[in-house]
CHARMM internal coordinates of N, CA and C (Angstrom, degrees):
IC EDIT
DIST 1 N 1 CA 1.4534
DIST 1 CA 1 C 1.5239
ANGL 1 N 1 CA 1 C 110.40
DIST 1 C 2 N 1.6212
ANGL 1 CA 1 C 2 N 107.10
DIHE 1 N 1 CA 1 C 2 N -39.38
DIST 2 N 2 CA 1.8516
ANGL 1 C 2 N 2 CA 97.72
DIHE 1 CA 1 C 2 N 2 CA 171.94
DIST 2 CA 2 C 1.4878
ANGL 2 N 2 CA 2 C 124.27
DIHE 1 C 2 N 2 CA 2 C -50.21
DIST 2 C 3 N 0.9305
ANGL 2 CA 2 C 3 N 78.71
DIHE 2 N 2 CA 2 C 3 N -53.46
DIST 3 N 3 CA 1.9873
ANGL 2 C 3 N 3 CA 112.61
DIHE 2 CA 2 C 3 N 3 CA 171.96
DIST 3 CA 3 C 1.7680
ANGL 3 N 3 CA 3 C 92.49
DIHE 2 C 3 N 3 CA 3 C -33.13
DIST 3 C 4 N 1.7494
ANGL 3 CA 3 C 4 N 118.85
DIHE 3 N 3 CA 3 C 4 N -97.06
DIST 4 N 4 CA 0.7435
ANGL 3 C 4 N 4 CA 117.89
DIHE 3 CA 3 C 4 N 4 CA -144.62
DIST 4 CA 4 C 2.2590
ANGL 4 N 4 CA 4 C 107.33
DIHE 3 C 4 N 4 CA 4 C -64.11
DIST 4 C 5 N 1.5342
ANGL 4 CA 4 C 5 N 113.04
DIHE 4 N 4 CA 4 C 5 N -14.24
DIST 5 N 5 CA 1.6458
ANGL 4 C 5 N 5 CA 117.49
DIHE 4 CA 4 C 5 N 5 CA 172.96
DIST 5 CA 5 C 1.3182
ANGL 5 N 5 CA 5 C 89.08
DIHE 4 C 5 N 5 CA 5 C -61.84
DIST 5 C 6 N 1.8973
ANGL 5 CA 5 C 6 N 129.35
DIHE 5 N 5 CA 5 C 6 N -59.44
DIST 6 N 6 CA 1.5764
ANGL 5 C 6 N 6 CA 123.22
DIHE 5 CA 5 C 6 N 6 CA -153.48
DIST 6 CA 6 C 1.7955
ANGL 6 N 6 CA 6 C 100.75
DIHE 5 C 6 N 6 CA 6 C -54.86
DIST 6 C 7 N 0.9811
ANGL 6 CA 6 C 7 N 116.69
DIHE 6 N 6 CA 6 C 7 N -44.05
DIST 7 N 7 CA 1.4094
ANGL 6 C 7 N 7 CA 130.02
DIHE 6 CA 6 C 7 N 7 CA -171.01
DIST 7 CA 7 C 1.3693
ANGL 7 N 7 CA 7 C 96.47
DIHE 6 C 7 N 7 CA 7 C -45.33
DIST 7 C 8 N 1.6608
ANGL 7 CA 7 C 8 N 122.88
DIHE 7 N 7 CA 7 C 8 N -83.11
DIST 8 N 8 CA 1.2522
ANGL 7 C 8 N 8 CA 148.55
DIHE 7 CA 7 C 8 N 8 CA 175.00
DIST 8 CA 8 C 1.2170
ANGL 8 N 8 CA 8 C 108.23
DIHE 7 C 8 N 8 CA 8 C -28.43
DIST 8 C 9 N 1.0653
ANGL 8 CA 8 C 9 N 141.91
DIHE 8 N 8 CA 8 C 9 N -62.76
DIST 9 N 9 CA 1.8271
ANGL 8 C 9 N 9 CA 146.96
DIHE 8 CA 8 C 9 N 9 CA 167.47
DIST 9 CA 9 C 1.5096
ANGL 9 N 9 CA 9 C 109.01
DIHE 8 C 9 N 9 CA 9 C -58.74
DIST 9 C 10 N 1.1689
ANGL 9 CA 9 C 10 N 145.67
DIHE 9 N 9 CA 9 C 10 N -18.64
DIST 10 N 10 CA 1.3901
ANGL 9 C 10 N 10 CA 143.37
DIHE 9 CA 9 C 10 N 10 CA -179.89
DIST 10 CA 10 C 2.0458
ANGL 10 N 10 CA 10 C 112.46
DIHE 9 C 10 N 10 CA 10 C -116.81
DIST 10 C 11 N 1.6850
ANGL 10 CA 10 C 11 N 97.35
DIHE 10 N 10 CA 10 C 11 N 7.61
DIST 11 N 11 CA 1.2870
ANGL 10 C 11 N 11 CA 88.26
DIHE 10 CA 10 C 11 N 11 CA 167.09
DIST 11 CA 11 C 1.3463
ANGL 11 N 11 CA 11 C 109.96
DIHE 10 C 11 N 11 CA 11 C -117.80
DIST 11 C 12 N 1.3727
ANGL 11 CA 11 C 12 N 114.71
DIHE 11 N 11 CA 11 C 12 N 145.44
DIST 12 N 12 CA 1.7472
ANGL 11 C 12 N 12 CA 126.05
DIHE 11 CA 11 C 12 N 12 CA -160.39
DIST 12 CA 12 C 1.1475
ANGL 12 N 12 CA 12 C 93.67
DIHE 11 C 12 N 12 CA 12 C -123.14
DIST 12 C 13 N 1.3923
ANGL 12 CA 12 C 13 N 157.67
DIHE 12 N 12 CA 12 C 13 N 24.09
DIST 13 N 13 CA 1.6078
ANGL 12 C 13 N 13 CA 154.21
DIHE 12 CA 12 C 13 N 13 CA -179.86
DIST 13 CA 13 C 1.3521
ANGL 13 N 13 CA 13 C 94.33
DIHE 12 C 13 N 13 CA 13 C -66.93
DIST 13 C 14 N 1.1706
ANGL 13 CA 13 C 14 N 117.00
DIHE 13 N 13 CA 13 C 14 N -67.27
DIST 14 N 14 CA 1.8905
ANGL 13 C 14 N 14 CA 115.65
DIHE 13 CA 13 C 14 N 14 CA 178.76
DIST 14 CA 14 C 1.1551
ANGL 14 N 14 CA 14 C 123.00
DIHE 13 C 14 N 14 CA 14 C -32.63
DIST 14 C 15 N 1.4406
ANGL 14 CA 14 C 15 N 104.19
DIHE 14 N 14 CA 14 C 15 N -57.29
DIST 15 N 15 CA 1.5970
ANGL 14 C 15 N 15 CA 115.75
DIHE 14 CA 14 C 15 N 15 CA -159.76
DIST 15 CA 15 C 1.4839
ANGL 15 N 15 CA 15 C 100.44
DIHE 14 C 15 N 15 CA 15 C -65.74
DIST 15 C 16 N 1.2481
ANGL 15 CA 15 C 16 N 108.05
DIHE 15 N 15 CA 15 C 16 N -48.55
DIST 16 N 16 CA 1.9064
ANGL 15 C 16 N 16 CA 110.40
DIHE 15 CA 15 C 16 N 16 CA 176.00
DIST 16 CA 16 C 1.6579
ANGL 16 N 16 CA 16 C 99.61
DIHE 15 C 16 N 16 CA 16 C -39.86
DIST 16 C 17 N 1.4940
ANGL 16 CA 16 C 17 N 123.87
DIHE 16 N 16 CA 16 C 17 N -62.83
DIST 17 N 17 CA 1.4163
ANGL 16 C 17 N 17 CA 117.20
DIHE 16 CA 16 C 17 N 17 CA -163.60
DIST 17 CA 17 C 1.1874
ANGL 17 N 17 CA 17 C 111.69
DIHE 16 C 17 N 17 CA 17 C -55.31
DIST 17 C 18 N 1.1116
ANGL 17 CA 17 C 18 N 123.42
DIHE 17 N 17 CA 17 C 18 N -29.41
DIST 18 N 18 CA 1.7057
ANGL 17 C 18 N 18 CA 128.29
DIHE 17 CA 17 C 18 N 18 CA -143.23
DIST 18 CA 18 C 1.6129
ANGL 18 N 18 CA 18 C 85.48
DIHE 17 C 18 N 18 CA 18 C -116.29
DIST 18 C 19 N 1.5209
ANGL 18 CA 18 C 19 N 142.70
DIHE 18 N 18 CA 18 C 19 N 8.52
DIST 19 N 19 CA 1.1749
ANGL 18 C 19 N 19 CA 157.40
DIHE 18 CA 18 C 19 N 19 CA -171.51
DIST 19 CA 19 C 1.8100
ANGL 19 N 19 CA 19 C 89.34
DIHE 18 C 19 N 19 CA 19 C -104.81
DIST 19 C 20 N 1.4428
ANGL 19 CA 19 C 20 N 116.42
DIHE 19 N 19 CA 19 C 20 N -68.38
DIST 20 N 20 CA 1.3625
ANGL 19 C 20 N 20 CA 130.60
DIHE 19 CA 19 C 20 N 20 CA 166.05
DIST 20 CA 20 C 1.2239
ANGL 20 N 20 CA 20 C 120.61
DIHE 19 C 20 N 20 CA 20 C -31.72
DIST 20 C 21 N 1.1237
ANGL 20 CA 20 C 21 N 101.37
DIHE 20 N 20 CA 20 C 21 N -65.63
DIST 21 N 21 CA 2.0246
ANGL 20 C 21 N 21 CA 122.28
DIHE 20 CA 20 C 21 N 21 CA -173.08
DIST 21 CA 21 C 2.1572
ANGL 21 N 21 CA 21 C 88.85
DIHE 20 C 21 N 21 CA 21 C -45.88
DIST 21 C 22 N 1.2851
ANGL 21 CA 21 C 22 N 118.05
DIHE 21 N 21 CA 21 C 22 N -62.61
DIST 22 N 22 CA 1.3440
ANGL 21 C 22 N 22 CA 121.31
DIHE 21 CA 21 C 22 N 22 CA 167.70
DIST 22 CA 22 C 1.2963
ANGL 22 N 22 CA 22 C 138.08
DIHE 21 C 22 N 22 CA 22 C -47.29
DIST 22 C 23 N 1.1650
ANGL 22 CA 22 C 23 N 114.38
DIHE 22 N 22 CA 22 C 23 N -31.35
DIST 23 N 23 CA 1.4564
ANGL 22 C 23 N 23 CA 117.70
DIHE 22 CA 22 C 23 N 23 CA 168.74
DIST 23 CA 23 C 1.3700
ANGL 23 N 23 CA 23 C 102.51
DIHE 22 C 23 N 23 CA 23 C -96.74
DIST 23 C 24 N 1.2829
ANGL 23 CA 23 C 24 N 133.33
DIHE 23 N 23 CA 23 C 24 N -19.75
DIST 24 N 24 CA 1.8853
ANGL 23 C 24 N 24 CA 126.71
DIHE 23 CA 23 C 24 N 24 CA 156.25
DIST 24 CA 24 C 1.2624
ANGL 24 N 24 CA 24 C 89.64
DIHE 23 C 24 N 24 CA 24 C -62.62
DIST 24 C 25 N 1.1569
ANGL 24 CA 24 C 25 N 139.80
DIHE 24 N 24 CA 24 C 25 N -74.23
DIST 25 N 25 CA 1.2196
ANGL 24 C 25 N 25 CA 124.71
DIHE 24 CA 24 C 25 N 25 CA -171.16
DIST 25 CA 25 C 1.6890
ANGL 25 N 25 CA 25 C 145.54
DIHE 24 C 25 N 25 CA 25 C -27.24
DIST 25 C 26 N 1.4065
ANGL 25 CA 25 C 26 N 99.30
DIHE 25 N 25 CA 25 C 26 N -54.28
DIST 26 N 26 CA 1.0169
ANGL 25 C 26 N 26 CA 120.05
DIHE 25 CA 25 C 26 N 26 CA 144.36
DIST 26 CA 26 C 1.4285
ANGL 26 N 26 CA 26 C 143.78
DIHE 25 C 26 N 26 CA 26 C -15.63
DIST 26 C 27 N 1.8119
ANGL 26 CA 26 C 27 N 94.96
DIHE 26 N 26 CA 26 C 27 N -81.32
DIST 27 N 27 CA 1.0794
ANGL 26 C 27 N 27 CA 116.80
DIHE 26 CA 26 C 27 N 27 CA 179.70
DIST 27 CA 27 C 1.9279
ANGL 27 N 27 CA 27 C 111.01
DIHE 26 C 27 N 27 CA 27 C -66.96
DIST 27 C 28 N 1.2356
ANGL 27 CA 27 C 28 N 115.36
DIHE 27 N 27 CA 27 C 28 N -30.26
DIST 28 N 28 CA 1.7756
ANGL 27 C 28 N 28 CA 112.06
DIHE 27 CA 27 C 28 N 28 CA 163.97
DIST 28 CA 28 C 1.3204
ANGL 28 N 28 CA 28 C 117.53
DIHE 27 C 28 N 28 CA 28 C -60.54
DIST 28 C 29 N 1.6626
ANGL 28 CA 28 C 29 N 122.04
DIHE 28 N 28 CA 28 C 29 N -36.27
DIST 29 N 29 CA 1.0326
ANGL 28 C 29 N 29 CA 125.59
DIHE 28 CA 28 C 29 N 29 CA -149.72
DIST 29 CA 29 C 2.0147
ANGL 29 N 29 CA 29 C 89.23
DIHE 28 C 29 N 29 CA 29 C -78.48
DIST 29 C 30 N 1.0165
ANGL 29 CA 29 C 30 N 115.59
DIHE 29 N 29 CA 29 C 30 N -24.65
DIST 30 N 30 CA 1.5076
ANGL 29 C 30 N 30 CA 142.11
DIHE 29 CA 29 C 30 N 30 CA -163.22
DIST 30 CA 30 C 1.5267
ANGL 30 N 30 CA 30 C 98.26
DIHE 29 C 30 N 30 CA 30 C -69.11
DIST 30 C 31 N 1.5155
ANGL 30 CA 30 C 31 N 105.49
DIHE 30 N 30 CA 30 C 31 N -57.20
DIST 31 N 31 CA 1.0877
ANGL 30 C 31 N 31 CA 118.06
DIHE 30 CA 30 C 31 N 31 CA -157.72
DIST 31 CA 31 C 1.3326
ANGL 31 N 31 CA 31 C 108.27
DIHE 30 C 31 N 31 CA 31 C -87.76
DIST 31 C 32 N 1.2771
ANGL 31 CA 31 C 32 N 131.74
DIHE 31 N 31 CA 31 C 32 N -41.96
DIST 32 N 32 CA 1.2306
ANGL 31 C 32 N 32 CA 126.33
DIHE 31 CA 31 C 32 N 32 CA 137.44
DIST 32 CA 32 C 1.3660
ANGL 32 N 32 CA 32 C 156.64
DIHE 31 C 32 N 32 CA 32 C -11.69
DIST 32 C 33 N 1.3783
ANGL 32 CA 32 C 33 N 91.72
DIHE 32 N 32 CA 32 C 33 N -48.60
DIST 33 N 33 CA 1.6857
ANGL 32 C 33 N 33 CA 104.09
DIHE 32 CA 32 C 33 N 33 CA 161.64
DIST 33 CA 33 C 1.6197
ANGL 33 N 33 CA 33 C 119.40
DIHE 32 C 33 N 33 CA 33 C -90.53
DIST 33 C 34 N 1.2490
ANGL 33 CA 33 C 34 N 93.63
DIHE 33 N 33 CA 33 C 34 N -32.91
DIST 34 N 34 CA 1.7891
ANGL 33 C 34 N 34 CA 102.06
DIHE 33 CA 33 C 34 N 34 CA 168.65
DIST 34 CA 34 C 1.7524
ANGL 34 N 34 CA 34 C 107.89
DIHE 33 C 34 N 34 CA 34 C -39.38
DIST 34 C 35 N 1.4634
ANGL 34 CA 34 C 35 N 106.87
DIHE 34 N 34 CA 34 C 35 N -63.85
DIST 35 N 35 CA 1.2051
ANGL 34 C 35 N 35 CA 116.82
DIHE 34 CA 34 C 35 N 35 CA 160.54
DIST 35 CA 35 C 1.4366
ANGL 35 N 35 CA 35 C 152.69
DIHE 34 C 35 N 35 CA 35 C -64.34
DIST 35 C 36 N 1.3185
ANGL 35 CA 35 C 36 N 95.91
DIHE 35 N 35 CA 35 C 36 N -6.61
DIST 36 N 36 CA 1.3739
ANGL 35 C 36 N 36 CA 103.31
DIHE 35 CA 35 C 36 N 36 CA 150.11
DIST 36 CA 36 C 1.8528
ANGL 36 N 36 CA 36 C 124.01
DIHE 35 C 36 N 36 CA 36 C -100.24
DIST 36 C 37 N 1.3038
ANGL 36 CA 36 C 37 N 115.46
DIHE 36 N 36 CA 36 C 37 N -12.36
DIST 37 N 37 CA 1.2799
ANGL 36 C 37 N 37 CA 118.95
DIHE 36 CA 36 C 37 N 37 CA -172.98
DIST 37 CA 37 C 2.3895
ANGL 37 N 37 CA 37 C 89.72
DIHE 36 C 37 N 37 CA 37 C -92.52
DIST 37 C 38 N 1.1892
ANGL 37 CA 37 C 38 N 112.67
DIHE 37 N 37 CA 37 C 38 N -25.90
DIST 38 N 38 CA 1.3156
ANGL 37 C 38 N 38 CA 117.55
DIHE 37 CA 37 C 38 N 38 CA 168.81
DIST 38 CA 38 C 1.1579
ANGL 38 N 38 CA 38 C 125.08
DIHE 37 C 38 N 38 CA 38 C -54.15
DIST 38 C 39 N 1.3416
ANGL 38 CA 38 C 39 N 107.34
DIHE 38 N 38 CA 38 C 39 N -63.00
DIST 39 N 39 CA 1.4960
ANGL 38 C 39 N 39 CA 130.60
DIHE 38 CA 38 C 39 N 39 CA -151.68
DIST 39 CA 39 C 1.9465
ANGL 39 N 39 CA 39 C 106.92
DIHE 38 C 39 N 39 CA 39 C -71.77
DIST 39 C 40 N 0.9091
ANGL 39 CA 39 C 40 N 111.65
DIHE 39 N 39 CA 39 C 40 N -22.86
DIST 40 N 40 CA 1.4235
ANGL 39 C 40 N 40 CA 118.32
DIHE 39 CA 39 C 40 N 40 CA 170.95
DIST 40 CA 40 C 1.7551
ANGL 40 N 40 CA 40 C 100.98
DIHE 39 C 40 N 40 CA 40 C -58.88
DIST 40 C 41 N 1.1371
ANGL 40 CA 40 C 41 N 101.55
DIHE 40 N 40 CA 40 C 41 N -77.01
DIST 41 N 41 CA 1.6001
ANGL 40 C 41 N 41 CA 113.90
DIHE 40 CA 40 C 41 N 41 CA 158.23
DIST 41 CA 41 C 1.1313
ANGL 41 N 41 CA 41 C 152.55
DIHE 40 C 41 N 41 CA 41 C -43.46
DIST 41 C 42 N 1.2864
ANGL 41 CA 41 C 42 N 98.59
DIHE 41 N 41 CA 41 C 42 N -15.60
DIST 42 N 42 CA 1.9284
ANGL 41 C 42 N 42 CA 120.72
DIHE 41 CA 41 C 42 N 42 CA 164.12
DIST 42 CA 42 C 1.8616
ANGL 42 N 42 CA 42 C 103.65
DIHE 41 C 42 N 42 CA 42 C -94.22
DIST 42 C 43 N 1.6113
ANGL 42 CA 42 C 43 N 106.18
DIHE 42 N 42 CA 42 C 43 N -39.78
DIST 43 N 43 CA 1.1043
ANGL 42 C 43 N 43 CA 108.95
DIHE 42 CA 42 C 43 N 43 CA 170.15
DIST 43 CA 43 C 1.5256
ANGL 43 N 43 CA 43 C 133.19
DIHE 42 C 43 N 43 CA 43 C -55.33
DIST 43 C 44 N 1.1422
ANGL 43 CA 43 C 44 N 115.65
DIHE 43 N 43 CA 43 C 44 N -41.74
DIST 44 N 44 CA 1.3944
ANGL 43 C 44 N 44 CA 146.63
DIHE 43 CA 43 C 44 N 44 CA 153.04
DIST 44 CA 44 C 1.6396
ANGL 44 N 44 CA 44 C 111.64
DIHE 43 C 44 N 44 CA 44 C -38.23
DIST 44 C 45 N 1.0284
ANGL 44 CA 44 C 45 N 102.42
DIHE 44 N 44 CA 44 C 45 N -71.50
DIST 45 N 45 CA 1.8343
ANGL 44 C 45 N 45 CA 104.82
DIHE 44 CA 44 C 45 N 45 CA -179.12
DIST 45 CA 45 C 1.3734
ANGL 45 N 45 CA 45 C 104.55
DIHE 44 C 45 N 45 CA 45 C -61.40
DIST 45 C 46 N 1.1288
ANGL 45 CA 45 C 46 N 120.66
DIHE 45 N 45 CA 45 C 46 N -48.52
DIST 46 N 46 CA 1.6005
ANGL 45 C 46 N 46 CA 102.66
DIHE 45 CA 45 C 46 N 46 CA 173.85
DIST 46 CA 46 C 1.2240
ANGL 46 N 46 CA 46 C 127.70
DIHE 45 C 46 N 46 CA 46 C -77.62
DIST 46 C 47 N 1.3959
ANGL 46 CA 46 C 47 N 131.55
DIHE 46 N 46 CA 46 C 47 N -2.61
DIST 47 N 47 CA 1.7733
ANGL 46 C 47 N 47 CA 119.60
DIHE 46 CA 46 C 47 N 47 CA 157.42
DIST 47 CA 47 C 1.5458
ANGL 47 N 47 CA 47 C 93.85
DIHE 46 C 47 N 47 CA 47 C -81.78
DIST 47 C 48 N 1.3424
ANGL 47 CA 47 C 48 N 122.54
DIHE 47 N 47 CA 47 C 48 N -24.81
DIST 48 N 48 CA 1.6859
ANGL 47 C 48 N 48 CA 93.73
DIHE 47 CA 47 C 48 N 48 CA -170.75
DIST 48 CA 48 C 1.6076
ANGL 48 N 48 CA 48 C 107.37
DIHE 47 C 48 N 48 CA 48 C -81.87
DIST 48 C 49 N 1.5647
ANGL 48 CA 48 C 49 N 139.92
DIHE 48 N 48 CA 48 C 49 N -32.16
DIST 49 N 49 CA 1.1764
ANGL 48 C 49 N 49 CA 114.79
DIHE 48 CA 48 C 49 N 49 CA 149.66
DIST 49 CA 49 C 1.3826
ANGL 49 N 49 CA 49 C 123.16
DIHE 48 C 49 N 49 CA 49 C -57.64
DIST 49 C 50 N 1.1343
ANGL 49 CA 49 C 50 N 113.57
DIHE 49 N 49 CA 49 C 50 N -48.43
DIST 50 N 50 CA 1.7790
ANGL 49 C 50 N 50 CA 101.36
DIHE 49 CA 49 C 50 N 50 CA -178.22
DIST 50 CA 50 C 1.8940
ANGL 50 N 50 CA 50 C 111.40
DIHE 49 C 50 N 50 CA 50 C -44.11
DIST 50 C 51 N 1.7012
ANGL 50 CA 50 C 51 N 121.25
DIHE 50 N 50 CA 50 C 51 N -43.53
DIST 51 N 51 CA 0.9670
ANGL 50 C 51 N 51 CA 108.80
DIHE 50 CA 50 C 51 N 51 CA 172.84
DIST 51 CA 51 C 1.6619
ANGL 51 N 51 CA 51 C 134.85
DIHE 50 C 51 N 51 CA 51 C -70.11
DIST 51 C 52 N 1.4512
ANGL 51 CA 51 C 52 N 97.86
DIHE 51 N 51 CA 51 C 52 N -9.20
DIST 52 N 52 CA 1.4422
ANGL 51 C 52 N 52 CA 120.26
DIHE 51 CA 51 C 52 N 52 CA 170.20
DIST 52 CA 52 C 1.1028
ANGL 52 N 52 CA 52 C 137.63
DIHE 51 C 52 N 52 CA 52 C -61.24
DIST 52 C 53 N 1.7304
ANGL 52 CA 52 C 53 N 105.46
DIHE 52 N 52 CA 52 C 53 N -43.08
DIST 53 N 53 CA 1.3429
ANGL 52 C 53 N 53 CA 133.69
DIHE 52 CA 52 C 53 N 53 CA 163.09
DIST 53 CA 53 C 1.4394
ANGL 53 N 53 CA 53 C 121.91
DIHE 52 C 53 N 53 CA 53 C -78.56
DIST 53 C 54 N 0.8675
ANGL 53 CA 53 C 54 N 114.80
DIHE 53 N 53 CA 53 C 54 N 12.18
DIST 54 N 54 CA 1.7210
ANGL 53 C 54 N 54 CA 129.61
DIHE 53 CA 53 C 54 N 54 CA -173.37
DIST 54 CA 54 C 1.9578
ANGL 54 N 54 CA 54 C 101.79
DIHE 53 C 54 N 54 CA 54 C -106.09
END
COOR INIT
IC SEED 1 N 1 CA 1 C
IC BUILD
């Protein structure tokens, strides 16, 4: 039973994934707001050509 706790405390396979899962995380949370602080502004340029072309 020591054996198999020493094992359990010196293996990091998880922590790497769940290290991942966070920096995906991250990186949406990023991208997300990028796109919402954008999209007003992307929105914008295209009614003013669309109203241009009219």
């Amino acid at each position: 039973m020591k054996n198999f706790v020493t094992r359990f405390v010196k293996d990091e396979s998880g922590a790497t994934a769940i290290e991942y899962g966070l920096i995906a995380a991250l990186i949406a949370v990023g991208i997300i707001g990028a796109a919402r602080l954008l999209g007003s502004q992307i929105s914008d340029t295209f009614n003013n050509v669309g109203n241009a072309m009219k």
